[in-house]
DSSP file (Angstrom, degrees, kcal/mol; ACC not computed):
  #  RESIDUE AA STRUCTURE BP1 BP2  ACC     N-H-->O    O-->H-N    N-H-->O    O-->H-N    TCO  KAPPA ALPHA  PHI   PSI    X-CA   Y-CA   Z-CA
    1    1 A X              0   0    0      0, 0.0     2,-0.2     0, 0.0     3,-0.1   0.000 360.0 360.0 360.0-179.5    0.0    0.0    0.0
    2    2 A X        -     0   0    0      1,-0.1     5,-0.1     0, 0.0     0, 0.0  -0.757 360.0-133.1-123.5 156.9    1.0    3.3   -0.5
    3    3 A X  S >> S+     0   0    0     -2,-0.2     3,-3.3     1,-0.1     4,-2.1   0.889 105.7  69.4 -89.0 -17.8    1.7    5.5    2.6
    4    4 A X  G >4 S+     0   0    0      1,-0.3     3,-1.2     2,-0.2    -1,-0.1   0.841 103.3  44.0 -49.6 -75.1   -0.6    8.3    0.7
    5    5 A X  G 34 S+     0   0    0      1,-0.3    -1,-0.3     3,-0.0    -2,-0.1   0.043 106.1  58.8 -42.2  -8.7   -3.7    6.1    1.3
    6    6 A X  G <4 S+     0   0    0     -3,-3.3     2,-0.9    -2,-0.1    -1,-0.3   0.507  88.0  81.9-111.4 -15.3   -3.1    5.2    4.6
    7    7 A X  S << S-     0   0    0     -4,-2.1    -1,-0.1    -3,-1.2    -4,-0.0  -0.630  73.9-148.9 -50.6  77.4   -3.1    8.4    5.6
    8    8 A X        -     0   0    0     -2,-0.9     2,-0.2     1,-0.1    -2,-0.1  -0.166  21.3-112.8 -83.9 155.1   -6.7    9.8    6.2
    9    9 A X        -     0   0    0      1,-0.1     2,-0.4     3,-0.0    -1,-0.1  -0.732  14.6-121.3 -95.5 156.0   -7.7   13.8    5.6
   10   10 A X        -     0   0    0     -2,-0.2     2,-0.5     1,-0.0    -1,-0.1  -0.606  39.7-165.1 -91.8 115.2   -8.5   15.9    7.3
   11   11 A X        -     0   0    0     -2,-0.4     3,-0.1     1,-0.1     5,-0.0  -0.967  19.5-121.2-117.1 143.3  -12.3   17.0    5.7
   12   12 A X        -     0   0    0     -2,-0.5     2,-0.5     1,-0.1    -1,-0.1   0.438  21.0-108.2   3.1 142.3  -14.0   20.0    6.5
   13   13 A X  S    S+     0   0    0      2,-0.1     2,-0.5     0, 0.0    -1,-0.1  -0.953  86.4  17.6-112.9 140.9  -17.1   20.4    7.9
   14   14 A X  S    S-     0   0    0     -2,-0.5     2,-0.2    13,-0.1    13,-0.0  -0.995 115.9 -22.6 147.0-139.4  -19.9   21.7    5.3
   15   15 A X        -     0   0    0     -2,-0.5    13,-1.3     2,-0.0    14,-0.5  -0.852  66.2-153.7-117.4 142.4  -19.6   21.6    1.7
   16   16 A X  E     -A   27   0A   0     -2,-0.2     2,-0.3    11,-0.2    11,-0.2  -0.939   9.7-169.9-134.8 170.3  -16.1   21.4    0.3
   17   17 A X  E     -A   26   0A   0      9,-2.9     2,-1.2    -2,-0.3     9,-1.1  -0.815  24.3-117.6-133.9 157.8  -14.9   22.6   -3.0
   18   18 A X  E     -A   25   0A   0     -2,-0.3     2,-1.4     7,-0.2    42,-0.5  -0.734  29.2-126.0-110.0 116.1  -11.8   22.3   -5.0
   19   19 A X  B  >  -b   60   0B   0      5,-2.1     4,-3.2    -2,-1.2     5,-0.2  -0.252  12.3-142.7 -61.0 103.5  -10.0   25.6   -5.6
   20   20 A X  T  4 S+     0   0    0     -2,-1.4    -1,-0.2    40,-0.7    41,-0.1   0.770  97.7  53.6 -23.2 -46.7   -9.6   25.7   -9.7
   21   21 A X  T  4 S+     0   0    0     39,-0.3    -1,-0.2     1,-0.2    53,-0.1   0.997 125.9   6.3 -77.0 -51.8   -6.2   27.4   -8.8
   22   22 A X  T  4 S-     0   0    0      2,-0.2    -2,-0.2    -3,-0.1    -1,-0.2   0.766  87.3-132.1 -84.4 -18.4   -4.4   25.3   -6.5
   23   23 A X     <  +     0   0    0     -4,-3.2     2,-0.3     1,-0.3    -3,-0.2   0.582  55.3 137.0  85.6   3.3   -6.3   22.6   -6.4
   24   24 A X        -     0   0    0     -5,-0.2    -5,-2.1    -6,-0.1    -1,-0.3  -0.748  55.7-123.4 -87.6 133.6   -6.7   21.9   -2.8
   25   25 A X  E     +A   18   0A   0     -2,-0.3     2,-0.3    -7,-0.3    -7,-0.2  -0.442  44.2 169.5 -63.3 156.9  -10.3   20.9   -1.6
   26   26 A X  E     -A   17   0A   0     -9,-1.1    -9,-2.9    -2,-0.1     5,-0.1  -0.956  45.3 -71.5-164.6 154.9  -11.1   23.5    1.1
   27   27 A X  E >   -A   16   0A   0     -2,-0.3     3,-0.9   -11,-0.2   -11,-0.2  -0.509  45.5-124.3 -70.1 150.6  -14.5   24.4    3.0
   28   28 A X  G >  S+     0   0    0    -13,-1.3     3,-3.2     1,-0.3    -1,-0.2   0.788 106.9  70.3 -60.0 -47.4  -16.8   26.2    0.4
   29   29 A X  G 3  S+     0   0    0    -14,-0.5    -1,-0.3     1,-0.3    -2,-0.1   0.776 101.2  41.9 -61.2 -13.7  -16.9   29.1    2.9
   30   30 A X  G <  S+     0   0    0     -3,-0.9    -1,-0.3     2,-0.0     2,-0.3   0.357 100.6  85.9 -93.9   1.6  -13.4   30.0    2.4
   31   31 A X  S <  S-     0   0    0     -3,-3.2     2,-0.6    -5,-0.1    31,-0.2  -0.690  71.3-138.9-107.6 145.1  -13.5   29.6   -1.3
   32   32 A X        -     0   0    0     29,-3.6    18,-0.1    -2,-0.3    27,-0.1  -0.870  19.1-141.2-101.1 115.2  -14.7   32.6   -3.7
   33   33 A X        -     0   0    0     -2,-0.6    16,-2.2    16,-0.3     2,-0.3  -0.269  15.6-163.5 -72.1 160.6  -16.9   31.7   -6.3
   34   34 A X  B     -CD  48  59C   0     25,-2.3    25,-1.7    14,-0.2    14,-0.2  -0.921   4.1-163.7-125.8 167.4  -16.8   33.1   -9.8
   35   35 A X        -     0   0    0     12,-2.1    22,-0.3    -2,-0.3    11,-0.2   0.965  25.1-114.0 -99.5 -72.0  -19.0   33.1  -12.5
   36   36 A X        +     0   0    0      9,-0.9    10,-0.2    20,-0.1    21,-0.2   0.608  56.9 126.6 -12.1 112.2  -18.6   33.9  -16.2
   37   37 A X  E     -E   45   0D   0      8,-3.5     8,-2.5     6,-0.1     2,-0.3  -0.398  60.7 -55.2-140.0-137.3  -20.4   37.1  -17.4
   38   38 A X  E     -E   44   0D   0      6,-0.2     6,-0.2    -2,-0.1     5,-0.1  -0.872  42.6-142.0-121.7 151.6  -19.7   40.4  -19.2
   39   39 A X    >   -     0   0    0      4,-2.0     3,-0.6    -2,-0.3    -1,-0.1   0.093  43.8 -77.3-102.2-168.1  -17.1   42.7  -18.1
   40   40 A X  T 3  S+     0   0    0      1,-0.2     5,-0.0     3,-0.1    -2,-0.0   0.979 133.7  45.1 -62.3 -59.6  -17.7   46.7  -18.3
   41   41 A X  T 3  S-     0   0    0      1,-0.1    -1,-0.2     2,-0.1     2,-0.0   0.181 121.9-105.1 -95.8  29.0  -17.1   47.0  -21.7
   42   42 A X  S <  S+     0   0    0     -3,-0.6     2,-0.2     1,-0.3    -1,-0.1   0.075  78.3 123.6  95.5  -6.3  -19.4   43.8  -22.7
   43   43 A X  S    S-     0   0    0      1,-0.2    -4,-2.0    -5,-0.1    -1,-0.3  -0.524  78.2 -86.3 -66.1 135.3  -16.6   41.1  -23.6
   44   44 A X  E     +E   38   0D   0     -6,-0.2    44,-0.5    -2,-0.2    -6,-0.2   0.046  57.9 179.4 -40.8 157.2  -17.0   38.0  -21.5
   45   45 A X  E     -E   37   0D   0     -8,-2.5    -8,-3.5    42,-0.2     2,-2.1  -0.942  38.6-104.8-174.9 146.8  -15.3   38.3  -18.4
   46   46 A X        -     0   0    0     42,-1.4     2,-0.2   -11,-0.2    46,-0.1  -0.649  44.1-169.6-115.1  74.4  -14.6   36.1  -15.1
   47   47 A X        -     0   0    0     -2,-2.1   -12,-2.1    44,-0.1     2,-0.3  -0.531  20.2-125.2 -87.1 138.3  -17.1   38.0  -12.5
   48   48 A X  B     -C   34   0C   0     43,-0.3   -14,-0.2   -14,-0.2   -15,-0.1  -0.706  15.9-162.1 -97.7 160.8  -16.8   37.0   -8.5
   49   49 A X    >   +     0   0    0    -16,-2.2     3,-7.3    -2,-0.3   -16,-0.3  -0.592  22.8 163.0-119.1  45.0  -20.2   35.8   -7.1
   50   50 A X  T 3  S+     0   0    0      1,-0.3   -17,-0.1   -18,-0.1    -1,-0.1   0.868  81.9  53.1 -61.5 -24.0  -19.5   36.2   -3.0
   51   51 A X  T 3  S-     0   0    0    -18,-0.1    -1,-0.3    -3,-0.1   -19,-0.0   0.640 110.7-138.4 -58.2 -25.4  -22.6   36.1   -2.2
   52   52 A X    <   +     0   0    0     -3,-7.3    -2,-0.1   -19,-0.1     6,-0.0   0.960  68.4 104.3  54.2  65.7  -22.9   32.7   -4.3
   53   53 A X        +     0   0    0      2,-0.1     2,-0.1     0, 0.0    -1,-0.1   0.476  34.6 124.9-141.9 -13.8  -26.0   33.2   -6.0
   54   54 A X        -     0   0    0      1,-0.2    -5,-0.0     3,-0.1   -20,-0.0  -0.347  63.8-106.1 -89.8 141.7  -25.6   34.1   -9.5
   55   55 A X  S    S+     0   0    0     -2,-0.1     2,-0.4     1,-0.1    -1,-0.2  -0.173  77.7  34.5 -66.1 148.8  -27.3   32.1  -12.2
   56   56 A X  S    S-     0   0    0      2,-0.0     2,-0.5     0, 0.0   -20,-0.1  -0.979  98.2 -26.6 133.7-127.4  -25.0   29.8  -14.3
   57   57 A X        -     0   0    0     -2,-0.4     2,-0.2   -22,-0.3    -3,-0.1  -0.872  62.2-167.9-152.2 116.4  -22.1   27.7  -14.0
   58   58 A X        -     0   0    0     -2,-0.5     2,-0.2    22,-0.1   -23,-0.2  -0.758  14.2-163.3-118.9-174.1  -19.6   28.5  -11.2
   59   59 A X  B     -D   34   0C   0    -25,-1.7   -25,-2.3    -2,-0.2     2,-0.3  -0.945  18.9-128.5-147.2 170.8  -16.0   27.7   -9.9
   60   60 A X  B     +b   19   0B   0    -42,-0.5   -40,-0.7    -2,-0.2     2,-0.3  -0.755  28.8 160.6-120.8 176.8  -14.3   28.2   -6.7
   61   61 A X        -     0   0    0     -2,-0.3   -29,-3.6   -42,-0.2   -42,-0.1  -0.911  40.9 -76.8-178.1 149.4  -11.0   29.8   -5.9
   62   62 A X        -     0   0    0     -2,-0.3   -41,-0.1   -31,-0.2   -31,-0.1  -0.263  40.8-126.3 -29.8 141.1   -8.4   31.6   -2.9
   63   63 A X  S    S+     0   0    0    -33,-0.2     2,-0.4   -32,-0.1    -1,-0.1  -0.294  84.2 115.8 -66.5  27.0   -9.5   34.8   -2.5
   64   64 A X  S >> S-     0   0    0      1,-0.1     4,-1.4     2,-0.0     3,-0.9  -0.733  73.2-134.2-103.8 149.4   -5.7   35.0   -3.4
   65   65 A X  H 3> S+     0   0    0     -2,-0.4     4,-3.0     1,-0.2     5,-0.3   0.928 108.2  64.5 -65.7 -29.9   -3.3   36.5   -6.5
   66   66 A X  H 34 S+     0   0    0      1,-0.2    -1,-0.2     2,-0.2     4,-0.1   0.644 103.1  36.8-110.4  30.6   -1.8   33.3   -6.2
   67   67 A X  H <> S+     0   0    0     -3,-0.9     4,-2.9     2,-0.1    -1,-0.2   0.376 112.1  60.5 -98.2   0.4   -4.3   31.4   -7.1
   68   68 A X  H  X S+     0   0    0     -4,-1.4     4,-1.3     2,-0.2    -2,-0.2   0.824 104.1  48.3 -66.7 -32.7   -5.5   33.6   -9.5
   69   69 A X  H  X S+     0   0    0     -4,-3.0     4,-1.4     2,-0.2    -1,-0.2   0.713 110.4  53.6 -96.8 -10.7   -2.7   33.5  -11.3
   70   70 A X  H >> S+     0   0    0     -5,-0.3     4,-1.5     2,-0.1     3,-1.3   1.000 109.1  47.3 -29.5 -85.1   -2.6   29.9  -11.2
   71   71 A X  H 3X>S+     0   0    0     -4,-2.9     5,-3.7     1,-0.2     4,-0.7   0.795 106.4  55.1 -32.4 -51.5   -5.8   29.4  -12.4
   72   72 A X  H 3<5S+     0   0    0     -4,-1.3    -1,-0.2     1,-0.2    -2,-0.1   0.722 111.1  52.9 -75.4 -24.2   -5.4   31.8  -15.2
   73   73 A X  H <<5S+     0   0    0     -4,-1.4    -1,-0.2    -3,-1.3    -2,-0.2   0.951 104.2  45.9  -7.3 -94.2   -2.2   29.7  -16.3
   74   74 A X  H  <5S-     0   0    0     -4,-1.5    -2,-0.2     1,-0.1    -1,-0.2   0.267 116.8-116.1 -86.5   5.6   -3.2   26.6  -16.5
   75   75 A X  T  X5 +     0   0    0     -4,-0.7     4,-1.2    -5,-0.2     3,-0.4   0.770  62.7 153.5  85.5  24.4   -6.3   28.2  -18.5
   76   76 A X  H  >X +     0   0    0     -5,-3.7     4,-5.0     1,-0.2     5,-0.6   0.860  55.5  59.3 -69.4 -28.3   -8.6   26.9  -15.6
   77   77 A X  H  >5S+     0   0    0     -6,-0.3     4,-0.9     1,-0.2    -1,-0.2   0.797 109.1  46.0 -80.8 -17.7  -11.6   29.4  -15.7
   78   78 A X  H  >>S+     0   0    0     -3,-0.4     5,-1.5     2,-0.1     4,-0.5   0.869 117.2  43.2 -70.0 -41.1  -12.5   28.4  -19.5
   79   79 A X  H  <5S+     0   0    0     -4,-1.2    -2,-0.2     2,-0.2    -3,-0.1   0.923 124.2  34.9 -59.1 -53.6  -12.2   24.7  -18.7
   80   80 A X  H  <5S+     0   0    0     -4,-5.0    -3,-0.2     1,-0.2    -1,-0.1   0.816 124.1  42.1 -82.6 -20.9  -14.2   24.9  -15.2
   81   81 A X  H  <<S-     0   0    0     -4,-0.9    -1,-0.2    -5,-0.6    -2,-0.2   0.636 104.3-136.9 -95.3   9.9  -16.6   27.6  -16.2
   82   82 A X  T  <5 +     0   0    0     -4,-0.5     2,-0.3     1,-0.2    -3,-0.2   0.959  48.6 150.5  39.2 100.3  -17.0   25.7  -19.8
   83   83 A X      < -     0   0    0     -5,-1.5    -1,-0.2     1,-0.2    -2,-0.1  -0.961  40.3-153.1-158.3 110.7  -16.9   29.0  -21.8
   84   84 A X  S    S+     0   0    0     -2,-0.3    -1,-0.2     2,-0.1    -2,-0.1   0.877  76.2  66.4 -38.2 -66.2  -15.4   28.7  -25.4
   85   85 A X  S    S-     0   0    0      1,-0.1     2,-0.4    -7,-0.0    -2,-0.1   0.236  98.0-100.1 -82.6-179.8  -14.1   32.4  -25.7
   86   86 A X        -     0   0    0    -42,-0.1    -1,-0.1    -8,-0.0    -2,-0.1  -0.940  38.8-137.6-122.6 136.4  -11.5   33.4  -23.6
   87   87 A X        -     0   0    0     -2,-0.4   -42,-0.2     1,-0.1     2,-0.1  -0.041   9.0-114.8 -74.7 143.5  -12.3   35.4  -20.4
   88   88 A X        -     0   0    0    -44,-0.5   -42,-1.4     1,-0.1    -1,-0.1  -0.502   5.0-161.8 -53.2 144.3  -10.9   38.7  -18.3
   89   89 A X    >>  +     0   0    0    -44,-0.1     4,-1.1    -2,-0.1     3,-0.9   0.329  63.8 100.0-120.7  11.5   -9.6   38.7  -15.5
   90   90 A X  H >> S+     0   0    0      1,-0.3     3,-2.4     2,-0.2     4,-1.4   0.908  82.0  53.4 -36.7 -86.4  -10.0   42.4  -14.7
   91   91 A X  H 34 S+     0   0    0      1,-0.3   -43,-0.3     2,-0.2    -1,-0.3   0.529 110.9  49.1 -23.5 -39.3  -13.0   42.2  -12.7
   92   92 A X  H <> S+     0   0    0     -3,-0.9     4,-1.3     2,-0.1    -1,-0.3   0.727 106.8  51.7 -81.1 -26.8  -11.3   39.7  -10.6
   93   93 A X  H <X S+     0   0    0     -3,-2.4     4,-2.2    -4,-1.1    -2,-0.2   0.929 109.6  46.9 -31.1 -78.7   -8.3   41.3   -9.9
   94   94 A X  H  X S+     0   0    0     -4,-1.4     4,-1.8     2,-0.2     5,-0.2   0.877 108.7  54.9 -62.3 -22.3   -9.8   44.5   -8.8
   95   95 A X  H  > S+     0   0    0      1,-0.2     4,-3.2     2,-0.2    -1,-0.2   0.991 112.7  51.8 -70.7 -40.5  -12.7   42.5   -6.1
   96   96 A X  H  X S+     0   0    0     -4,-1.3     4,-1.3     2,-0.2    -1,-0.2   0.871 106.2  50.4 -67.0 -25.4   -9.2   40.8   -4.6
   97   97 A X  H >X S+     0   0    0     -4,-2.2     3,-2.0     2,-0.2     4,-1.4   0.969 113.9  41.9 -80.0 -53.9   -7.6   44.1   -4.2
   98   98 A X  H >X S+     0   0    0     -4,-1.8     3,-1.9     2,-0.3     4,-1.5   0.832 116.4  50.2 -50.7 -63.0  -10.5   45.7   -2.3
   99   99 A X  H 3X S+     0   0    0     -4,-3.2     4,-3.1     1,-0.3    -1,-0.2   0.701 110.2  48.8 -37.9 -41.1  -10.7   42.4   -0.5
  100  100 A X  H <X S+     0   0    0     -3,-2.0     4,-2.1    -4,-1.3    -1,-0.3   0.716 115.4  46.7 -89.2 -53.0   -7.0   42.9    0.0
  101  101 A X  H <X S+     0   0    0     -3,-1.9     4,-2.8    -4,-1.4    -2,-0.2   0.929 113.9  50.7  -8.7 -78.4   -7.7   46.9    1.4
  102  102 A X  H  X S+     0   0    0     -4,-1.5     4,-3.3    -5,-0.2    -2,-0.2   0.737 103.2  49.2 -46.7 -61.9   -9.8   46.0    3.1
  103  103 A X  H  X S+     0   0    0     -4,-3.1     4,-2.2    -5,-0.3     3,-0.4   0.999 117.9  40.6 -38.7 -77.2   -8.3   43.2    4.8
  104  104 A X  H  X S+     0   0    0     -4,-2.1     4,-1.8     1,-0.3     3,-0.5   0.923 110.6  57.3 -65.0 -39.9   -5.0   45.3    6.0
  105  105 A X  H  X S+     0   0    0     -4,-2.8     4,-1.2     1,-0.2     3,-0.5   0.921 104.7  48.7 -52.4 -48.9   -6.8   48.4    6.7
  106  106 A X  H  X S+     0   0    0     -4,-3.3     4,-0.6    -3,-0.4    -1,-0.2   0.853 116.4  49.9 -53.0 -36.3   -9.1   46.5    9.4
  107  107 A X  H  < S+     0   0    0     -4,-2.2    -1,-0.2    -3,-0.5    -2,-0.2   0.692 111.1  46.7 -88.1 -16.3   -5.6   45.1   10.7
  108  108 A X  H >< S+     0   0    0     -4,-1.8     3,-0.7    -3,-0.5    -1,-0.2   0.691 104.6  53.4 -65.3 -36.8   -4.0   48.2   10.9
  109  109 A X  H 3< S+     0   0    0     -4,-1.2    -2,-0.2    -5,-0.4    -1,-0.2   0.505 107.6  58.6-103.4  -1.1   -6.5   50.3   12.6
  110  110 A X  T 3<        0   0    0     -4,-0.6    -1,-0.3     1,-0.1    -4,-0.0  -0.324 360.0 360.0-105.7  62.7   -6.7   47.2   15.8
  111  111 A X    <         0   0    0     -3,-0.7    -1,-0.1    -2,-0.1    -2,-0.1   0.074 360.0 360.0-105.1 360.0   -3.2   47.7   16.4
C-alpha cells in the first residue's frame, strides 16, 4: 500500500470545494466563487459571485493572487466555467484588491 492512502484527511465540515487554482479541496466558505459574465465594456469576463447566488455555472477559488494567477495559467476558468471564448480577469483582480484593502486596513486600525 502506498503511505498516501493510509493516511486519512482531514475533511471539512460543510460543503467542500476544490479551488480551480491550487487545487486543494477546502470548505466552500473560504472559497470565492466566480462566475462567467460580461465585463464593463461587454466582452466575456470572469465575474466573482461572494454572495454565491448568481445564475450559471460557477468555480471556486483563494480569494488569493496566487491562485489567480494559477488558475489563469493553466487556462482553468475556461475549462471549469465551460466558456469557449476566452475570459478577463480584470474584474477579478480589482474584487481581490479591495478584498485585500480591506483586509490590511481593518488590521492596521486594531493595532
Amino acid at each position: 500500500m502506498t503511505p498516501a492512502l493510509d493516511t486519512p484527511r482531514e475533511v471539512p465540515p460543510g460543503p467542500v470545494r476544490t479551488c480551480i487554482g491550487c487545487r486543494q479541496r477546502t470548505a466552500k466558505s473560504e472559497l470565492l466563487r466566480v462566475v462567467a459574465g460580461a465585463g464593463a465594456d461587454g466582452q466575456p469576463a470572469v465575474c466573482p459571485d461572494p454572495g454565491g447566488r448568481a445564475p450559471g455555472r460557477g468555480a471556486h477559488l483563494h480569494p488569493t493572487t496566487e491562485c489567480l494567477d494559477q488558475a489563469v495559467r493553466r487556462r482553468a476558468f475556461t475549462r471549469a466555467l465551460r466558456v469557449t471564448v476566452g475570459l478577463s480577469d480584470v474584474l477579478l483582480r480589482e474584487h481581490l484588491d479591495q478584498i485585500r484593502e480591506t483586509t490590511d486596513r481593518n488590521w492596521s486600525s486594531s493595532s
